[in-house]
N, C-alpha and C positions, 0 to 999 in steps of 0.2 A: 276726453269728451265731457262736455258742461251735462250734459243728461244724466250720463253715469253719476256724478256729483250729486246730482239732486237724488238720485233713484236710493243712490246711498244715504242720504240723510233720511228722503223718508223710510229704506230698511232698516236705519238705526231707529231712530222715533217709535214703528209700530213694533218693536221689539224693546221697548223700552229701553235699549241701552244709550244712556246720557250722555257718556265719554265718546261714544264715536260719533252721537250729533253732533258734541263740542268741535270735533278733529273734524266731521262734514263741512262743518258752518263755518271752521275756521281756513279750509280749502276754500269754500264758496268765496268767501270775505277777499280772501288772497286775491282773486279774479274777477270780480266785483260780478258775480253770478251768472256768468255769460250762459245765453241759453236756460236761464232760469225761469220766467216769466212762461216761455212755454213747458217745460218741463211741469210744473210744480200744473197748469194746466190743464195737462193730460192727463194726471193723475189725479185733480181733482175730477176733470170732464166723465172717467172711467168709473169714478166711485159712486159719482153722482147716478149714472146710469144703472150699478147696481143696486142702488140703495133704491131705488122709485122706480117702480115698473111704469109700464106703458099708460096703465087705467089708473097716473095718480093725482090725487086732486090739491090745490092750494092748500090745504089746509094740512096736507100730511105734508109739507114742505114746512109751517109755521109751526107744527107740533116738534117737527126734527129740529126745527132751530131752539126752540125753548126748552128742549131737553137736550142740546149739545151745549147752551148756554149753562144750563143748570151745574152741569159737569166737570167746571174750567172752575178754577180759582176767583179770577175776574171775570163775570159775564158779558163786562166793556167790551173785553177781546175778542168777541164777537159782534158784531152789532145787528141786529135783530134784521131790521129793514135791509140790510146792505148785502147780509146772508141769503136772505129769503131773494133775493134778485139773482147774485151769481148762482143759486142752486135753479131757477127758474131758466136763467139765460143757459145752463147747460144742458137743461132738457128738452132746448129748443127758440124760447122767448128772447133773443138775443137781445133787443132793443133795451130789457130789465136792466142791465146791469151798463148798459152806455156810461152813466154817473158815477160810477162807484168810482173814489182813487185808488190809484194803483198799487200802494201801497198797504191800505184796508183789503183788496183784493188778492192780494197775495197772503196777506197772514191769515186772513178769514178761510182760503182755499184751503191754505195747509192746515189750517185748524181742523177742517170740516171733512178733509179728507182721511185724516187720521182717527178721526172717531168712526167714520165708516168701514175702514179696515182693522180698527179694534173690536167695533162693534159684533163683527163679520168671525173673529175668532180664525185667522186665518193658517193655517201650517205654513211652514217654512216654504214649500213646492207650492203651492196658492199664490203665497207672496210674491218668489219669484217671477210665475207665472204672469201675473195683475203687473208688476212692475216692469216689465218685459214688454208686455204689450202697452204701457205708457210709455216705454221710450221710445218704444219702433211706432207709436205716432207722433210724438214730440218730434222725431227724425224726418217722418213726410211733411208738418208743418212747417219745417227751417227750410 
């Protein structure tokens, strides 16, 4: 299942292990990421909803981005305007992120998703958990 694929790279990622991102990414590659796009998704869509409560404002979305930028080697690989839209479009303003490519959107997601569940400090049972309920929505969106 392409879901499992993805669930596994991001369990390898927020556990910092490098070598089974490589063995993730190099399964992905093999299959050229079927079901990726939503996978990778849901798990941002889920992290997003934890990371910003109901009462949040613009401006704690542009603070989150300038300090996940801050964080990353390149701050290119995020791009400020393009973040601050897919985090917006998942907490409801969908029309935000219309423009973004697809391809900005996907690395941006997983970028932004991984800092929230680092952020978060999560146990192993959490993780599970979190990743679990991103695939069994990944699963009703196909």
């Amino acid at each position: 299942m392409a879901s499992s694929e993805i669930m596994d790279l991001f369990r390898a990622a927020a556990r910092n292990d490098w070598a089974a991102v490589d063995r993730a990414t190099e399964r992905l590659d093999a299959t050229g990421w079927p079901g990726g796009v939503t996978g990778i998704t849901a798990v941002f869509g889920l992290a997003i909803q934890r990371r910003f409560p109901a009462e949040y404002e613009t401006q704690d979305v542009v603070r989150f981005v300038a300090e996940a930028r801050g964080e990353i080697a390149d701050p290119n690989d995020i791009p400020p305007n393009e973040a601050e839209s897919l985090i917006l479009a998942a907490l409801g303003d969908t029309e935000r992120a219309r423009n973004v490519p697809a391809e900005v959107a996907i690395s941006t997601q997983i970028a932004l998703a991984l800092k929230i569940v680092s952020d978060e400090k999560l146990s192993d049972l959490e993780l599970e958990r979190f990743l679990n309920e991103a695939e069994a929505l990944a699963a009703r969106w196909n």
